[in-house]
GUZAKOL-834190 format. One record per residue: residue number from 1; x, y, z of N, C-alpha, C in turn. Coordinates in pm, whole numbers, plus 50000, padded with zeros to 5 digits. Each point is the difference from the previous one (the first is absolute). Last residue first. Layout:
GUZAKOL-834190
REC    n     nx     ny     nz    cax    cay    caz     cx     cy     cz
REC  NUM      X      Y      Z      X      Y      Z      X      Y      Z
...
end
This chain:
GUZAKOL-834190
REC    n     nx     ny     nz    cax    cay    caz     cx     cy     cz
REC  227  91876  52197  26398  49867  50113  49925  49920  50008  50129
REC  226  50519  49746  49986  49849  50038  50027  49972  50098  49965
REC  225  50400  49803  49750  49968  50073  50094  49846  50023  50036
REC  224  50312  49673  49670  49865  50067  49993  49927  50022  50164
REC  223  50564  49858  49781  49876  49945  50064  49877  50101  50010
REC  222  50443  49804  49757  49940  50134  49981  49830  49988  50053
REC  221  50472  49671  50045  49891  50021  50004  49976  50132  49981
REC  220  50337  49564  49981  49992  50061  49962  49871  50114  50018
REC  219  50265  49603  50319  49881  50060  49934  50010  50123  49877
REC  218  50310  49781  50363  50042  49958  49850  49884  50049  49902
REC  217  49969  49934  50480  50124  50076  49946  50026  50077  49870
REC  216  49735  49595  50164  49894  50185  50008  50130  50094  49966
REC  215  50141  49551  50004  49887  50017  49952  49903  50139  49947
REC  214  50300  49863  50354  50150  50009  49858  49870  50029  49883
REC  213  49836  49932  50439  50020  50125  50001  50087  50052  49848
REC  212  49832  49537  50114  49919  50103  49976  50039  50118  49989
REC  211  50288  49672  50122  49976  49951  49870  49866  50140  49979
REC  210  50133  50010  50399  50167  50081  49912  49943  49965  49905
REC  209  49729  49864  50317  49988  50138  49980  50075  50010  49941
REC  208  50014  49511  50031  49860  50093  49936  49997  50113  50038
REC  207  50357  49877  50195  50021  49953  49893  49878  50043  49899
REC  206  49989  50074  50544  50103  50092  49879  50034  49943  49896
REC  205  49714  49734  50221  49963  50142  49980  50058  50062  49967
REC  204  50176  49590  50099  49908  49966  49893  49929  50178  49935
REC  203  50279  49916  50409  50055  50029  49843  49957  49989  49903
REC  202  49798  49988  50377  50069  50150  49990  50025  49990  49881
REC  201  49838  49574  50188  49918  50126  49869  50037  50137  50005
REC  200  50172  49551  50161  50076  50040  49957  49903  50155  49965
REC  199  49835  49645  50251  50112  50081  50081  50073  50073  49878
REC  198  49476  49873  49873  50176  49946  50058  50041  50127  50087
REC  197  49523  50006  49776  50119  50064  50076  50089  49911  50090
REC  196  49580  49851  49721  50120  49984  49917  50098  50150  50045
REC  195  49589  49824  50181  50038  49954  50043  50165  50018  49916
REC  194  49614  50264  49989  49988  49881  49886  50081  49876  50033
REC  193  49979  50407  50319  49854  49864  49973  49960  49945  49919
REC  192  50431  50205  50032  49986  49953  50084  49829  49908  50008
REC  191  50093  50332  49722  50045  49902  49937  50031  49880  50137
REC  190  49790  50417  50055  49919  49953  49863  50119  49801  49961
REC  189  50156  50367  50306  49883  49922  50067  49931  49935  49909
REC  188  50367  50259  49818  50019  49879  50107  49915  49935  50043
REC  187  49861  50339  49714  50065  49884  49934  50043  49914  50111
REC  186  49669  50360  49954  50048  49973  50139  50089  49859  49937
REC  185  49728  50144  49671  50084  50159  50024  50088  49946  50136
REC  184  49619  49684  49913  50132  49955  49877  50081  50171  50039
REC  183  49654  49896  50434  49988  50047  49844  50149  49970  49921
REC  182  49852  49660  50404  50042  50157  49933  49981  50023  49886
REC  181  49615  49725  50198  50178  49975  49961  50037  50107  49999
REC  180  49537  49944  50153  50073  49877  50057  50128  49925  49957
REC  179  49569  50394  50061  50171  50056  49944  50104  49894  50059
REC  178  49482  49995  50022  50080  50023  49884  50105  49967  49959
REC  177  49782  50112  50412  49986  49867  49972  50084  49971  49891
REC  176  50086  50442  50114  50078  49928  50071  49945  49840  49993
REC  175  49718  50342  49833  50168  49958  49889  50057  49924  50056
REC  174  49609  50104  50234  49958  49962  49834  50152  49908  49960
REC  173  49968  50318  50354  49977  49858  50044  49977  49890  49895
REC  172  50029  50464  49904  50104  49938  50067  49999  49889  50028
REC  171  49646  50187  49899  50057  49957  49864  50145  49989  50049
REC  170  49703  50110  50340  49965  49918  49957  50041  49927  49881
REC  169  50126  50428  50217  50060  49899  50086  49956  49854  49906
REC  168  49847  50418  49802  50204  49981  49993  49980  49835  50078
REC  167  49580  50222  50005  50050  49909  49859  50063  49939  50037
REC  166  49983  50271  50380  49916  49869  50019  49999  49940  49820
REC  165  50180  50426  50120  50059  49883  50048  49950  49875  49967
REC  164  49924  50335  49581  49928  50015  50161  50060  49860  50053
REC  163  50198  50237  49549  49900  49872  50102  49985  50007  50095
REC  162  50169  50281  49585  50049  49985  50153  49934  49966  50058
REC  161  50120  50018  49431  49880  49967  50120  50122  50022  50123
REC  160  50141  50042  49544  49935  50124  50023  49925  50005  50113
REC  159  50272  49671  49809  49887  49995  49961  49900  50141  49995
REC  158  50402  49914  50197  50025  49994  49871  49906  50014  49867
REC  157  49998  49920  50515  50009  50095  49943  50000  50072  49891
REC  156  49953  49533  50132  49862  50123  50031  50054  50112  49934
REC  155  50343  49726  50014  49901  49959  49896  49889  50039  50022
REC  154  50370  50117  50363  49955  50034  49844  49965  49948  49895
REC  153  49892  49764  50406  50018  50160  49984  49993  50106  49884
REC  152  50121  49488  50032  49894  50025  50003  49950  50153  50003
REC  151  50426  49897  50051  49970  49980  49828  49842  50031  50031
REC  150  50182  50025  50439  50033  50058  49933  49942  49998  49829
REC  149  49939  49649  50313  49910  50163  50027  50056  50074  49921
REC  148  50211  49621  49915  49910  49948  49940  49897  50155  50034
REC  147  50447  49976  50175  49983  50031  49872  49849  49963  49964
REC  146  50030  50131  50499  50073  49913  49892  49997  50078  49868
REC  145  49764  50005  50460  50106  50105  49947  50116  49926  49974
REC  144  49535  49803  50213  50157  49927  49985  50035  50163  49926
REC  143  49543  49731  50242  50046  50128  49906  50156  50024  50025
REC  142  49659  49686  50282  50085  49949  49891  50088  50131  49904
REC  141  49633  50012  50336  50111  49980  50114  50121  49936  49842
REC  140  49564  50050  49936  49985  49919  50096  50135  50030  50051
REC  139  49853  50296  49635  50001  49887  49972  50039  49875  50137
REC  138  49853  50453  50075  49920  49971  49881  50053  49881  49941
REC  137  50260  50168  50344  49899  50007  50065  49928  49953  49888
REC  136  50375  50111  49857  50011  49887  50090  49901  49949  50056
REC  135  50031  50405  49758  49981  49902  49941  50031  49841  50025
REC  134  49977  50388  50295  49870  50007  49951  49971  49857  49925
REC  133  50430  50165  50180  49901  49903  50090  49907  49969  49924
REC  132  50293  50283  49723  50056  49862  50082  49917  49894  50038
REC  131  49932  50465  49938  49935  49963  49887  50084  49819  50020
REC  130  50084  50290  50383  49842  49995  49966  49970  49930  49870
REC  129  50429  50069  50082  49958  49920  50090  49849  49951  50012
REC  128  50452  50160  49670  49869  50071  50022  49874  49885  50104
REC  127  50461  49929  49781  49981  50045  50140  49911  50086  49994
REC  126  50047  49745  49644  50018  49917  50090  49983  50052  50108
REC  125  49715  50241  49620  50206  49964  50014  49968  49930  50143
REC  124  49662  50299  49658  50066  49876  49962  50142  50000  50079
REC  123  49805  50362  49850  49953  49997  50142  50018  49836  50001
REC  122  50089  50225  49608  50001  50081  50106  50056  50014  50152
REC  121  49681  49750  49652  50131  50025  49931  50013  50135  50049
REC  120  49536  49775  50236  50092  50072  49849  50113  50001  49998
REC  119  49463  49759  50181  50206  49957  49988  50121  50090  49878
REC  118  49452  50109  50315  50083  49947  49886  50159  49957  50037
REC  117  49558  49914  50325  50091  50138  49944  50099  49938  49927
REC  116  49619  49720  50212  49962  50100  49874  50080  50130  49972
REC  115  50076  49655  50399  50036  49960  49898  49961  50060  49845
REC  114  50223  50312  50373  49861  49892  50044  49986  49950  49835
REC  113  50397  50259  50383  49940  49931  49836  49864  49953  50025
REC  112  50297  50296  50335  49920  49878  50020  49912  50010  49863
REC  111  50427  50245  50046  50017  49865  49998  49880  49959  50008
REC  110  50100  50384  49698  49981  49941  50129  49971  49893  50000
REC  109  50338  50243  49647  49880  49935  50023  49934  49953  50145
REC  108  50313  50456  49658  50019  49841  50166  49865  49970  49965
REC  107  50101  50128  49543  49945  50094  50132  50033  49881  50098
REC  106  50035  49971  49550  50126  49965  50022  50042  50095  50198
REC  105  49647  49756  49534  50026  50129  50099  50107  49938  50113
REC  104  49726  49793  49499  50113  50047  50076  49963  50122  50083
REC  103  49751  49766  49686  49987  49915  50092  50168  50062  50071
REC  102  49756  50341  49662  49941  49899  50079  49992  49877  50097
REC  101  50321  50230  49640  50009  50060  50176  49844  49966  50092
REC  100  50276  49634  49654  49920  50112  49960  49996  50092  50159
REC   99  50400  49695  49809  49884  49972  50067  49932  50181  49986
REC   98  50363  49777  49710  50012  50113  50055  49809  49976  50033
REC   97  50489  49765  49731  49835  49978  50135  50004  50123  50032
REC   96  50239  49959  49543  50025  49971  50120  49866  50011  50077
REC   95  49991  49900  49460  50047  50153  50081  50000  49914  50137
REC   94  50199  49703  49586  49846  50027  50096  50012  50142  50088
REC   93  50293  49878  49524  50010  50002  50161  49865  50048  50054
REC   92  50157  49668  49562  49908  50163  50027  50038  49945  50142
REC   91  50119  49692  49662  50105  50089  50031  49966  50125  50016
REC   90  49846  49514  50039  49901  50118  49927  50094  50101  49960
REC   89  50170  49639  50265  49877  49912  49875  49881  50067  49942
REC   88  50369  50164  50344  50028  49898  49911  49923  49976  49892
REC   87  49847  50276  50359  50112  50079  49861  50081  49916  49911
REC   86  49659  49788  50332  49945  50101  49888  50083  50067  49913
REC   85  50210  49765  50344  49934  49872  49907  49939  50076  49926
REC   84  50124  50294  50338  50141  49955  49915  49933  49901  49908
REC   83  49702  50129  50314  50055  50121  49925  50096  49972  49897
REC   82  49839  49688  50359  49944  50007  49872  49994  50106  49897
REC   81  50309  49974  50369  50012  49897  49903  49896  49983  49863
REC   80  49953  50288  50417  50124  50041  49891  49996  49914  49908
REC   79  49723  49920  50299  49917  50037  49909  50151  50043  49923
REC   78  50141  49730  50343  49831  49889  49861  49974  50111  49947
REC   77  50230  50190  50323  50139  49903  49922  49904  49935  49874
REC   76  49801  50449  50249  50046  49880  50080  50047  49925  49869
REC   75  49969  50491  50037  49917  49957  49927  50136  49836  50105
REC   74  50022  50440  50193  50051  49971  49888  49888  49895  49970
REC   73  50045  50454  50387  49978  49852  49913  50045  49944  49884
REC   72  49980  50451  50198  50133  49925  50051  50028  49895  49973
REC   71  49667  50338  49723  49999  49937  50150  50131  49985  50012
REC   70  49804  50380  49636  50048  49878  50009  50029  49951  50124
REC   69  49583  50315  49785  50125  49964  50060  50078  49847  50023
REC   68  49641  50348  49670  50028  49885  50077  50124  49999  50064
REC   67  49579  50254  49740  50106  50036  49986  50041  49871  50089
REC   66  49517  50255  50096  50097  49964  49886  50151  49969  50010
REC   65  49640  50105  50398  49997  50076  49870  50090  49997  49884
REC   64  50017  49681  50336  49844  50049  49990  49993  50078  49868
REC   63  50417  49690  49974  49928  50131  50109  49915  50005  49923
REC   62  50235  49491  49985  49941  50113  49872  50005  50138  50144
REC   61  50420  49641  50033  49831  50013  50050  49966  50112  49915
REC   60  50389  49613  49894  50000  50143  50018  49843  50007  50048
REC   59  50445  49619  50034  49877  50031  49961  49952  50129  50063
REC   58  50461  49785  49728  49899  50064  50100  49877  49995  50020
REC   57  50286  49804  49613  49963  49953  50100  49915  50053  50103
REC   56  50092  50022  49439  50001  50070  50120  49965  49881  50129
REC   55  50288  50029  49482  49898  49924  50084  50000  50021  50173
REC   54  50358  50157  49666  49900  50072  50023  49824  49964  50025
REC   53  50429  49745  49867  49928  50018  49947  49900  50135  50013
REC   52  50371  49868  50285  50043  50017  49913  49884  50014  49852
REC   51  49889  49902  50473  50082  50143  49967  50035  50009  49879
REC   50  49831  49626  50085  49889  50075  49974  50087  50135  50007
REC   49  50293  49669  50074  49932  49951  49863  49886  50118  49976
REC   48  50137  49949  50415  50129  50092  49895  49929  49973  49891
REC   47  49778  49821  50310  50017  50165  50045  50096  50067  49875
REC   46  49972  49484  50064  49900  50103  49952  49965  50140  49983
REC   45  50347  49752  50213  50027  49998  49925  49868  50077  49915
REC   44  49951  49988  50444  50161  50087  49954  49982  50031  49856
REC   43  49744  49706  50203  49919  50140  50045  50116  50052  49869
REC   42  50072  49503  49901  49994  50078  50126  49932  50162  49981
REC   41  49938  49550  49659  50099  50097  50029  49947  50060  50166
REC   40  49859  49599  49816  50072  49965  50036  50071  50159  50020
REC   39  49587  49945  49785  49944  49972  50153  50176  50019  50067
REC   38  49978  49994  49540  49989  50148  50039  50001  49951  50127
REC   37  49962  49599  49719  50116  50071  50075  50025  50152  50041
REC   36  49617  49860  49743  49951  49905  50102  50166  50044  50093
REC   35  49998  50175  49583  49869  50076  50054  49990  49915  50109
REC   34  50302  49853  49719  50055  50097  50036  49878  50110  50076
REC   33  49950  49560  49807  50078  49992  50094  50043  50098  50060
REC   32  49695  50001  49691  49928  49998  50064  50095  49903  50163
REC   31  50223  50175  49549  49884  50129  50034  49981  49920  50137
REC   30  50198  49730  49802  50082  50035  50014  49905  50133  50105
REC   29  49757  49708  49684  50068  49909  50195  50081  50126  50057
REC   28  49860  50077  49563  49901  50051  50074  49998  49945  50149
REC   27  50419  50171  49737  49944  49890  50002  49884  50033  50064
REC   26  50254  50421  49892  50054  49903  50108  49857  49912  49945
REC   25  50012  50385  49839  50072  49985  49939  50050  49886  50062
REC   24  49685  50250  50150  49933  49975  49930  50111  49889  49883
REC   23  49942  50336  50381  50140  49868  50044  49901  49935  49885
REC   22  49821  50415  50055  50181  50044  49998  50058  49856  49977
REC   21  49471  50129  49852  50042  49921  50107  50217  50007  49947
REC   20  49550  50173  49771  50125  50060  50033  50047  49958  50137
REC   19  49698  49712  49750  50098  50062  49887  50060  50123  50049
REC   18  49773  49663  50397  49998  50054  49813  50097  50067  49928
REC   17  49853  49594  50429  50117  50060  49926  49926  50088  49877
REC   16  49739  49889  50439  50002  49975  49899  50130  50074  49920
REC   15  50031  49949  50543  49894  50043  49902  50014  49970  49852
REC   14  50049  49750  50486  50092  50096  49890  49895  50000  49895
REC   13  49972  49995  50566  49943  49901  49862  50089  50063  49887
REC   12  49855  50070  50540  50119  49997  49925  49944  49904  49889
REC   11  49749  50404  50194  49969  49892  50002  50115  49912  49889
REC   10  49744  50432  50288  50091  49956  49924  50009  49804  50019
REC    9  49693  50249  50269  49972  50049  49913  50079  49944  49851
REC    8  50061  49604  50382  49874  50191  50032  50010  50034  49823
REC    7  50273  49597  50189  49984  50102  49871  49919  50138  50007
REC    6  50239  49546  50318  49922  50097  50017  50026  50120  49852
REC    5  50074  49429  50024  50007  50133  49987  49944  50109  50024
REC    4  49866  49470  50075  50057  50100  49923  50031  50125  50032
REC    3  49828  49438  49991  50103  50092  50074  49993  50112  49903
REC    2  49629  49604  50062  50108  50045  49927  50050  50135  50077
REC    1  49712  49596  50237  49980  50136  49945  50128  50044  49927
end
């Protein structure tokens, strides 16, 4: 069976170079070296790069009656990234996540779940015991509070959906067959199961982030703010 990647909604791929693409001025190897070495920057480094563009991270919830708030959350390392590959190779900033107030509430949840109660952005967290067992209970004793539950999550959300346990648990079980490499954003682990993490790949990693970062540095840009 071929190996792959957990992608859900997003999905690491580079997108078609056009005519207001920023690195348009770099080789078309050069471009598609410098879109595949993003995986190598850190939280850190990304954070600045989008600070400095005004490429949003947070993620914000819609209210009932209009208008939105911003969380504590941030958008996970694969979707920042695909934020940054869009302002590369479009030079438009995507508006930030902002889950709808339909699959969010942020009310205590009781513990005895039953598998037809939804999964909302909220109520999502390791020490929530009832929503814990339940999904332990619906997949045999296997349900893990990971990255793979997590991405899975908000890609419902995102969607605008809040899945009743019993979806959630089953497309969980989905990804985790699935999800038989790291994702390319998890560069160490990604390169470890290419087998090409030496002992040296600190340094290998801080070399492809300095060659990338001298890169984005250097950008000239008048970038096209969300509508």
């Amino acid at each position: 069976m071929p190996q792959k990647h957990l992608e859900l909604r997003r999905s690491i791929f580079h997108p078609e170079l056009v005519q207001r693409s920023l690195i348009s001025h770099l080789t078309r190897a050069g471009q598609r070296e410098l879109l595949d070495d993003l995986n190598y920057l850190n939280t850190a480094e990304i954070k600045a790069f989008c600070k400095k563009h005004a490429i949003p991270l947070a993620i914000f919830v819609a209210a009932p009656g209009g208008g939105r708030t911003r969380t504590g959350e941030e958008d996970r390392k694969g979707v920042m990234l695909d934020r940054v590959r869009h302002f590369l190779t479009t030079g438009k900033i995507l508006p930030e996540t902002c889950f709808s107030a339909a699959v969010v509430s942020f009310d205590p949840q009781r513990e005895d779940l039953a598998a037809g109660d939804r999964l909302l952005y909220g109520q999502y967290s390791k020490t929530n015991r009832g929503l814990m067992a339940i999904l332990k209970e619906l997949t045999g004793g296997k349900f893990k509070d990971g990255a793979v539950a997590r991405i899975l999550a908000r890609d419902f959300w995102s969607r605008g959906e809040a899945p009743v346990l019993e979806v959630f648990a089953a497309e969980w079980m989905k990804a985790t067959r699935e999800h038989t490499r790291p994702n390319p954003e998890w560069a160490f682990l990604s390169d470890r199961s290419n087998k090409t993490a030496g002992s040296d790949w600190k340094r290998r990693r801080n070399e492809k982030a300095r060659k990338v970062l001298r890169i984005l540095n250097q950008l000239k840009t008048q970038a096209l703010r969300p509508t």
